[in-house]
C-alpha positions in Angstrom: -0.5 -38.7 -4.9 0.0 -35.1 -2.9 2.7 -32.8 -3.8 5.6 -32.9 -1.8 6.8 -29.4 -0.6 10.1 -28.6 -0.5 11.9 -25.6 0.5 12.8 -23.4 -2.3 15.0 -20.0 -3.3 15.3 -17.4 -5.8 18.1 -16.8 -7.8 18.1 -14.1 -9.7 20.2 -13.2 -12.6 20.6 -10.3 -15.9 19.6 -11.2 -19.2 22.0 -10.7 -22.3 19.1 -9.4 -24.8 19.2 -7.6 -27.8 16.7 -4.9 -29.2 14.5 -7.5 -31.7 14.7 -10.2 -28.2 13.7 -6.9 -25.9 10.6 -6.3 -28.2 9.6 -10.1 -28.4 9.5 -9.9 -24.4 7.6 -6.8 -24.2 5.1 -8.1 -26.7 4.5 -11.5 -24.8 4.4 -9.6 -21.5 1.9 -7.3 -23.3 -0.2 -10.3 -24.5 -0.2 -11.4 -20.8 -1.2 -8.3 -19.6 -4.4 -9.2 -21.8 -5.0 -12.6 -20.5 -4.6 -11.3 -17.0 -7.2 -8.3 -17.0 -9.7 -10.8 -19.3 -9.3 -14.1 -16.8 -10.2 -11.0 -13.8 -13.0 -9.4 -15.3 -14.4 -13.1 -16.1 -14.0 -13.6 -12.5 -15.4 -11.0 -10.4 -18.7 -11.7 -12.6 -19.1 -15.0 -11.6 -18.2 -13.8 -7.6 -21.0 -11.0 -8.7 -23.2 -13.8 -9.9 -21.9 -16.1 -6.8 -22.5 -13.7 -4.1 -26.4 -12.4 -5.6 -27.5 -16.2 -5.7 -29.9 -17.7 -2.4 -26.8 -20.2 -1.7 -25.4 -17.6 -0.9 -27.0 -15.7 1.2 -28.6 -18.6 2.6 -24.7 -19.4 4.2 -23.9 -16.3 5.2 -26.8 -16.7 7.6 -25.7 -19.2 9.4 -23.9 -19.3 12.4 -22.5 -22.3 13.2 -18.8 -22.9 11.6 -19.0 -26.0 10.4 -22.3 -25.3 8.7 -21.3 -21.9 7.1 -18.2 -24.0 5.5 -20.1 -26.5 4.1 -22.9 -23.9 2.2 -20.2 -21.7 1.0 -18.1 -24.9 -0.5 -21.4 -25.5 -1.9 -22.4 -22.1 -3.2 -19.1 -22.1 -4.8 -19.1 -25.4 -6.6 -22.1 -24.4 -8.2 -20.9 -21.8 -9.6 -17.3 -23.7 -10.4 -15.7 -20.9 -8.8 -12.3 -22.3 -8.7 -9.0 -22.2 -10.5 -9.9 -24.8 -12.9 -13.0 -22.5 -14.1 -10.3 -19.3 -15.0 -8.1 -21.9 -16.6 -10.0 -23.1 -19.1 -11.6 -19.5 -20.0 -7.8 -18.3 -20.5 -6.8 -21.3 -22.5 -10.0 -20.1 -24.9 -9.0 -16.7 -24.7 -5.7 -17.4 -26.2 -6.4 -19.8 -28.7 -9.0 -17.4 -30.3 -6.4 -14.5 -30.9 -3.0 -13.6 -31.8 -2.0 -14.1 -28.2 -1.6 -17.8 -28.8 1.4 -17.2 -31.2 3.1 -15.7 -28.7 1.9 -17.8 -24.9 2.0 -21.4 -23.6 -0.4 -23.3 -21.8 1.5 -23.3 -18.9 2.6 -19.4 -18.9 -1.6 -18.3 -19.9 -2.5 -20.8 -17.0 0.2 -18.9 -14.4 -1.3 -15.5 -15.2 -5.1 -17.5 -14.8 -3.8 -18.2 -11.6 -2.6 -15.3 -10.6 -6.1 -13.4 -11.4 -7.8 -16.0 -9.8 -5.9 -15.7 -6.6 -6.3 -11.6 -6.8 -10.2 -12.5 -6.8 -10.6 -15.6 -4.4 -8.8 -13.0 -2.0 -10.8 -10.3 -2.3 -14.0 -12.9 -1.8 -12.7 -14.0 1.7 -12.1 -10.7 2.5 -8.1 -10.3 2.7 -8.1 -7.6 -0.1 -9.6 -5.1 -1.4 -11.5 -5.5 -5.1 -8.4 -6.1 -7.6 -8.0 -3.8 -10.0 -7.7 -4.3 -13.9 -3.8 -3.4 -15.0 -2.1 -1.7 -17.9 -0.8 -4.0 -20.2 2.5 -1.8 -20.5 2.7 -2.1 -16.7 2.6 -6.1 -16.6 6.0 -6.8 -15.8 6.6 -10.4 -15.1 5.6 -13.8 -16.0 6.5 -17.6 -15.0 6.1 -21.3 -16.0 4.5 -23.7 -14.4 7.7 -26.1 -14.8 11.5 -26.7 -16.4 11.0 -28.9 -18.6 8.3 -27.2 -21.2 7.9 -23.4 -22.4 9.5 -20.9 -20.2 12.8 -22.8 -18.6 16.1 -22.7 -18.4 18.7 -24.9 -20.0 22.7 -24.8 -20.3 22.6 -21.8 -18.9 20.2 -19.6 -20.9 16.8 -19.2 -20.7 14.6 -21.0 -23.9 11.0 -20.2 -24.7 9.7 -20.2 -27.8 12.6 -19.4 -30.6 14.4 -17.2 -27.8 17.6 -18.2 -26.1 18.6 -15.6 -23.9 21.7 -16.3 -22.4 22.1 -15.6 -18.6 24.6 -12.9 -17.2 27.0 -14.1 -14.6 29.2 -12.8 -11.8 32.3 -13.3 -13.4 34.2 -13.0 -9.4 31.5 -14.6 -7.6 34.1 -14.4 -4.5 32.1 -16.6 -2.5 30.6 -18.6 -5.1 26.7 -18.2 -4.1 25.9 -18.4 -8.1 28.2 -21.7 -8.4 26.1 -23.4 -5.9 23.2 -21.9 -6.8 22.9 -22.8 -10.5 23.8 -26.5 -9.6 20.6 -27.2 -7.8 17.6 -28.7 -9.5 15.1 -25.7 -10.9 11.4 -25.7 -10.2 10.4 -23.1 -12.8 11.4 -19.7 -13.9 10.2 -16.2 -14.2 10.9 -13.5 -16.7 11.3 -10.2 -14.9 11.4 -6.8 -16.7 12.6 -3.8 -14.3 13.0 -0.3 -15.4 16.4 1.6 -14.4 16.9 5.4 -15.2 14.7 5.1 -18.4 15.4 2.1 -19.7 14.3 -1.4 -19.7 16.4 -3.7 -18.0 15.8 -8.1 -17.9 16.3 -10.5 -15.6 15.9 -14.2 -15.3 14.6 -15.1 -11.7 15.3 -19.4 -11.1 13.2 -20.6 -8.4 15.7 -23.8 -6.9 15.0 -26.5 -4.7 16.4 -26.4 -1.0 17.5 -23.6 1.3 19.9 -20.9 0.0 23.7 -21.9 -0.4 24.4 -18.3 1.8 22.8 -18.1 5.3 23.8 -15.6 7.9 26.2 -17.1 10.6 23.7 -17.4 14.4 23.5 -18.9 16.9 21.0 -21.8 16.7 18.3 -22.1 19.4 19.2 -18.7 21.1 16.5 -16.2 21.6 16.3 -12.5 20.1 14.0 -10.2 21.6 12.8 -7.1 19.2 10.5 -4.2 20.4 9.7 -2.8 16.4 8.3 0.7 16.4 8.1 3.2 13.3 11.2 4.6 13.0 13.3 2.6 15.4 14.1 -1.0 16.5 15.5 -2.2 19.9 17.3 -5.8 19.4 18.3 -7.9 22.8 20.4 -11.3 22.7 22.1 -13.1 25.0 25.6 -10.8 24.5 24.6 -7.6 22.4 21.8 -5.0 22.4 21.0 -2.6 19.7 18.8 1.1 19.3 18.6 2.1 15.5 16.6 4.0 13.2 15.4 2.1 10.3 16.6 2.3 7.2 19.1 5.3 8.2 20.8 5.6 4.4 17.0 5.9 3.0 16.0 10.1 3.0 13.0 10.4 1.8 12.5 14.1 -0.5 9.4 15.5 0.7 9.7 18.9 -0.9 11.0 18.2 -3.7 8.5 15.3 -4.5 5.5 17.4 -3.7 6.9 20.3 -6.5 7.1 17.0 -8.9 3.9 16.0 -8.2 2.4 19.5 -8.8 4.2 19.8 -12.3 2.4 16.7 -13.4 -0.7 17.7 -11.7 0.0 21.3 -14.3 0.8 19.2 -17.7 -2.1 16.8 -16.9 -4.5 19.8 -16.7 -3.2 21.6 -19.6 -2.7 18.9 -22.0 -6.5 17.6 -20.5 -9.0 20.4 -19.9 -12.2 18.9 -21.4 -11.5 16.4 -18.0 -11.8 18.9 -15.5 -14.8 21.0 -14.4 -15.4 24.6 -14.0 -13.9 23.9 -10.4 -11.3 22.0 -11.3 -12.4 18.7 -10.0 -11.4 15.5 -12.2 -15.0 14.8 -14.1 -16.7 11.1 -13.4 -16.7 8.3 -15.7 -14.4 6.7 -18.5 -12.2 9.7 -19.9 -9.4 9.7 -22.4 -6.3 11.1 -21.0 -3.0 12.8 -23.2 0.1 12.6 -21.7 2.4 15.5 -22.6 6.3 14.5 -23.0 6.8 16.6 -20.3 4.5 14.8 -18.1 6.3 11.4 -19.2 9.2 12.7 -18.0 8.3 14.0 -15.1 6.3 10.9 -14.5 9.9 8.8 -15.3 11.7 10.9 -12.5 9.2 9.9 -9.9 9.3 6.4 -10.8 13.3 6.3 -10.9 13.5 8.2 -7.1 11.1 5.5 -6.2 13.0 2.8 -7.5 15.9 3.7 -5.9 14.7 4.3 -2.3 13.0 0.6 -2.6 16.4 -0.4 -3.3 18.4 0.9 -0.7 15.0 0.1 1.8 15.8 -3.8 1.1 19.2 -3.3 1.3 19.1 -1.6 4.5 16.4 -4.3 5.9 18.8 -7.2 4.9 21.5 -5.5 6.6 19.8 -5.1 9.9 18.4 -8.8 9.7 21.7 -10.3 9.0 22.4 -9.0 12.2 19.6 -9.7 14.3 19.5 -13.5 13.2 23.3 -13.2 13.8 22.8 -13.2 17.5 20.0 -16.2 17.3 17.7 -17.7 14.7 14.6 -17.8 17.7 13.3 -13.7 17.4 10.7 -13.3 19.6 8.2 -9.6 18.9 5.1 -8.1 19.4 2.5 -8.9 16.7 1.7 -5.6 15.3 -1.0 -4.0 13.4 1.2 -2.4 10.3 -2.1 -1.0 8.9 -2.5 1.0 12.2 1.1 2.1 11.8 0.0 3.4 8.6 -3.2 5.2 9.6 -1.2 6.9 12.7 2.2 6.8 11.5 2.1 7.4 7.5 5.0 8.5 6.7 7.8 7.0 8.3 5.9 4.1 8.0 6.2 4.9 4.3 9.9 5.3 4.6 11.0 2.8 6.5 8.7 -0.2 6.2 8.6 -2.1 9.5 6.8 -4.9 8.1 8.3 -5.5 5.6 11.6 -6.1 8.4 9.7 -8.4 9.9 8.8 -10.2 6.6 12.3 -10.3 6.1 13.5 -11.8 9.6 10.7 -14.9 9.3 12.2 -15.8 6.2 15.8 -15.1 7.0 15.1 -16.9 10.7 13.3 -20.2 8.9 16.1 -20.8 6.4 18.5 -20.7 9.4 16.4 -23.4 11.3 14.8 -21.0 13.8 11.1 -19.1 13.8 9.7 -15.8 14.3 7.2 -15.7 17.1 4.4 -13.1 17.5 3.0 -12.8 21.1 -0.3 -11.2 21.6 0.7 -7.0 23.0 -2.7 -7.0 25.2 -1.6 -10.0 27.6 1.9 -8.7 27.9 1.9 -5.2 27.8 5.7 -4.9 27.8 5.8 -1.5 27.8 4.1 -1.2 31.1 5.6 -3.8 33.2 7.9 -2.8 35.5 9.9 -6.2 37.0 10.9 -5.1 40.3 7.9 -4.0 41.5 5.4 -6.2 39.0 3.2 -3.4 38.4 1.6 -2.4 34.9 1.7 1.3 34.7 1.0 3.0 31.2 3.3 5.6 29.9 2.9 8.1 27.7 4.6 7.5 24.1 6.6 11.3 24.6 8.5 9.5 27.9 11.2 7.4 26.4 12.5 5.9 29.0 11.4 3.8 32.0 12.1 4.4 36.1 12.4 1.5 37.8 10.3 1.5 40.5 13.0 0.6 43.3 15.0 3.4 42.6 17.7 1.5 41.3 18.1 3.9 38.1 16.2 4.4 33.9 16.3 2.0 31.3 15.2 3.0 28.0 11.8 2.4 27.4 12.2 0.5 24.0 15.6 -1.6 24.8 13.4 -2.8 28.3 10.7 -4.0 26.3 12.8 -5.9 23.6 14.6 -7.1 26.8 11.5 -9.0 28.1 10.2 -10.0 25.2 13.2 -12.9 25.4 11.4 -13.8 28.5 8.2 -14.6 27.2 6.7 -18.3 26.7 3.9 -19.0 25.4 2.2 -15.8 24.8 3.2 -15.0 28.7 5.8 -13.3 30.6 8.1 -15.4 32.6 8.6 -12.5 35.4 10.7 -14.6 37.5 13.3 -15.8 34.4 12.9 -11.4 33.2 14.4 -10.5 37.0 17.2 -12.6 37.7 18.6 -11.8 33.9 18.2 -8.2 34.5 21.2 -7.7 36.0 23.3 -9.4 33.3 21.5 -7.5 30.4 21.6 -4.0 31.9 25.2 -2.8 31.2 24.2 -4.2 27.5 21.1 -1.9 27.5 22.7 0.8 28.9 25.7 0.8 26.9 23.2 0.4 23.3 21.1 3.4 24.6 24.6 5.5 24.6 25.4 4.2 21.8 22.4 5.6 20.4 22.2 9.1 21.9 21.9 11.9 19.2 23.1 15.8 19.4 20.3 18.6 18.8 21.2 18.6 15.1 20.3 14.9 14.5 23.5 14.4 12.5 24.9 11.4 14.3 23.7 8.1 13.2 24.2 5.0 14.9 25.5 3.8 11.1 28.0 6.2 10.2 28.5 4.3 6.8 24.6 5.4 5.8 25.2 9.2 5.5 27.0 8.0 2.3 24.6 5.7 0.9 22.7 7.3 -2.5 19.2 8.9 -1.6 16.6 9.3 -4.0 17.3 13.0 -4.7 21.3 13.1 -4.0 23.2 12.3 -7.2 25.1 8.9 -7.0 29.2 8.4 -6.9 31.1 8.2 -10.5 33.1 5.3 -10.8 32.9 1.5 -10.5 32.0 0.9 -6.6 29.3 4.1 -7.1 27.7 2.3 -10.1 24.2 0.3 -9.9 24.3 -3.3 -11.2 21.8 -2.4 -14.3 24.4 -0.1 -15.3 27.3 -2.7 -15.0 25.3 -4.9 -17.0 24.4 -2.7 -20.0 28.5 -1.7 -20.2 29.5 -5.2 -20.1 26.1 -6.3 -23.2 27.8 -3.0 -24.7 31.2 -4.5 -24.9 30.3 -8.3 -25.5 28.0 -6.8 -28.1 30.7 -4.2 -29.9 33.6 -7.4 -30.0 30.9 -10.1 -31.5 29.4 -7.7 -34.1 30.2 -4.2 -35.4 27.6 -4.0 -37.8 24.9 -4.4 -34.9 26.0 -0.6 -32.5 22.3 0.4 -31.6 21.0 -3.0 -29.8 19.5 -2.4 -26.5 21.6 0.5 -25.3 19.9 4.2 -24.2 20.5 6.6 -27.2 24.3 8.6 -26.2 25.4 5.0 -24.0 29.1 4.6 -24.2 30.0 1.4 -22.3 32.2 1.8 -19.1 30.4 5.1 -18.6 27.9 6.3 -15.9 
């Protein structure tokens, strides 16, 4: 019988740990880190094997479809090049070592999986050749169910001897945990993060059904988005928006380059027998030391990092929240994000357009809607002119667009959000664009003004994000400046200090005095 699917959500919560629990979970992560770089290597043999055989080559010559499908399905069953194969081969590996004292079945078959996937990808061509990963750097791992190994009972998390109980909003204004903890749970995942230096763990549930708290919209009304680089032009029915992306993220340039260069320094001092007389990095397997300087340079990269991603989602979830507010149907150009990349690398890097629009499809499907991609090179949006009907390209330097009856400028990116609404089917609806022009216009025209910057740039259309933390500005003392990983280890601090006094030292960074940032 097939597997139902059924709509599912993450809940995520802290973990109340000790030290002696913190080093169990670091040494089961490690051992999985093993599994996962074994089950790979095991894999992308047989591939090697796969893809040198005649089968092989014999279906990559064809040229029919149907055919090719058939002799690769072949080639591959030969070879038992599927997730059954890297399942059994981890199940070995575990049994003949000391990772089975500390792995399931079902966890050592998730982290098969997860290898094999990495692999089967890379075979049909959707990513590059996977990489083999430090075991230190292996940071989460899941069960295949609830009810054996890694689950969650009575609010706690039980696997193997460990029962970590989970940290909850004690508020929980409006209660999104409540309602979230009494759905059924599929599996869960251990998740290991590290904030300003130190390790912090969370319990992520994965529950059946759609998630207790969805943004308000309008259901069936259509959103039109023209998504560029930095900026994105929203159109409904009653409201139109121009905004930057992720405004409150500001990305250190100079700074991280002087970073970068004092690692590139301790890694050349502390490694000279790994650099030639030139200074290039020597070929092959080489054994590098890593200075406590460089560890700590290396530490304040990855904590700037960290906190840019954070206030990146936070920033995207924002701006979705308000998109789907207006309707749950968002209709947008389908893009090539790896082109925005190549041309536009570092706002891309910044501000992460795709990963927007990852957020809007799910944020639009849990509301009942859907995000449709047209095709750009049957519309051309940003060429169409409705009162005339002509296509006439414009350079990207001219922002905004002269109608071509005289009847005034629209800005170039609010006009193409406003007829994406209008397209059907992968084709403009010219007629329906027109005769809703002249309803939208005072909406586009007031959102462009809304927009409009001085020379200095220091207007935003978000006042609120010029005091949101940066990666290199220092954050806000006090409660509302403090990061939840902080909140958490003051209140395990506390819990801790009231329970036992004999036990001072468990978990917290050396110098930690609870209720302080």
């Amino acid at each position: 019988m097939p597997r139902v699917k059924t709509d599912s959500f993450i809940a995520e919560f802290p973990l109340e740990t000790t030290a002696a629990e913190e080093k169990t979970l670091a040494t089961r992560l490690r051992a999985a880190g093993h599994i996962y770089n074994a089950v790979l290597g095991e894999a992308l043999r047989v591939l090697d094997l796969m893809r040198e055989s005649q089968e092989w080559q014999a279906a990559r010559a064809k040229t029919q479809k149907a055919e090719r499908r058939t002799a690769f399905k072949a080639a591959r069953a030969r070879f038992g090049f599927r997730s059954s194969m890297t399942d059994r081969y981890a199940i070995q590996c575990k049994n003949a070592c000391w990772i089975g004292d500390h792995l399931g079945a079902d966890e050592t078959q998730k982290v098969a999986l997860r290898a094999f996937q990495a692999v089967e990808q890379y075979a049909l061509g959707v990513r590059g050749r996977p990489r083999f990963k430090r075991t230190a750097d292996f940071d989460s791992i899941e069960g295949k169910k609830n009810s054996a190994g890694l689950r969650f009972k009575a609010g706690a998390l039980e696997w193997f001897g460990l029962r970590l109980p989970i940290l909850r909003d004690p508020v929980d204004r409006k209660a999104w945990q409540a309602e979230a903890l009494s759905r059924p749970t599929k599996f869960c995942r251990v998740l290991r993060r590290r904030v300003r230096g130190v390790d912090r763990w969370y319990l992520q549930l994965v529950q059946e059904g759609r998630s207790p708290l969805v943004p308000a919209t309008v259901p069936g009304a259509v959103v039109g988005l023209d998504l560029g680089p930095s900026t994105v032009a929203v159109v409904g029915a009653s409201d139109a928006l121009l905004a930057p992306l992720c405004p409150g993220v500001v990305q250190p340039w100079k700074e991280t380059k002087r970073l970068e260069r004092a690692m590139d320094r301790s890694r050349r001092a502390t490694n000279p027998d790994n650099f030639d007389r030139r200074g290039r990095a020597k070929k092959g397997a080489r054994k590098w030391n890593r200075s406590r300087r460089y560890q700590r340079l290396a530490e304040k990269r990855r904590e700037r990092e960290r906190r840019l991603a954070a206030e990146r989602k936070r920033a995207h979830g924002e701006l979705a929240n308000r998109i789907v507010g207006q309707g749950n149907v968002v209709k947008t150009e389908k893009l090539s994000y790896v082109a925005f990349q190549k041309a536009f690398g570092r706002s891309v890097k910044v501000r992460a357009p795709g990963a927007l629009v990852a957020v809007l499809r799910q944020k639009t499907a849990a509301t009942g809607g859907d995000l449709v991609e047209f095709p750009t090179r049957t519309t051309r949006l940003s060429q169409y002119d409705h009162t005339t009907g002509a296509y006439t390209k414009k350079p990207l330097s001219q922002r905004v667009h002269v109608l071509g009856d005289g009847s005034g400028v629209v800005q170039r990116d609010l006009y193409s959000a406003f007829l994406a609404r209008h397209v059907v089917e992968g084709t403009l609806d010219a007629q329906s664009a027109a005769l809703a022009f002249s309803a939208a216009k005072p909406l586009l025209r007031r959102a462009a003004s809304r927009c409009s910057e001085p020379a200095s740039g220091a207007a935003s259309t978000h006042p609120h994000a010029r005091k949101r933390v940066g990666a290199g500005r220092p954050s806000k003392r006090g409660e509302g400046g403090r990061e939840a990983g902080d909140v958490v280890a003051a209140r395990r601090g506390l819990r801790r200090a009231t329970a036992d006094e004999h036990r001072p030292h468990l978990s917290e960074p050396p110098g930690f005095i609870p209720g302080e940032v």
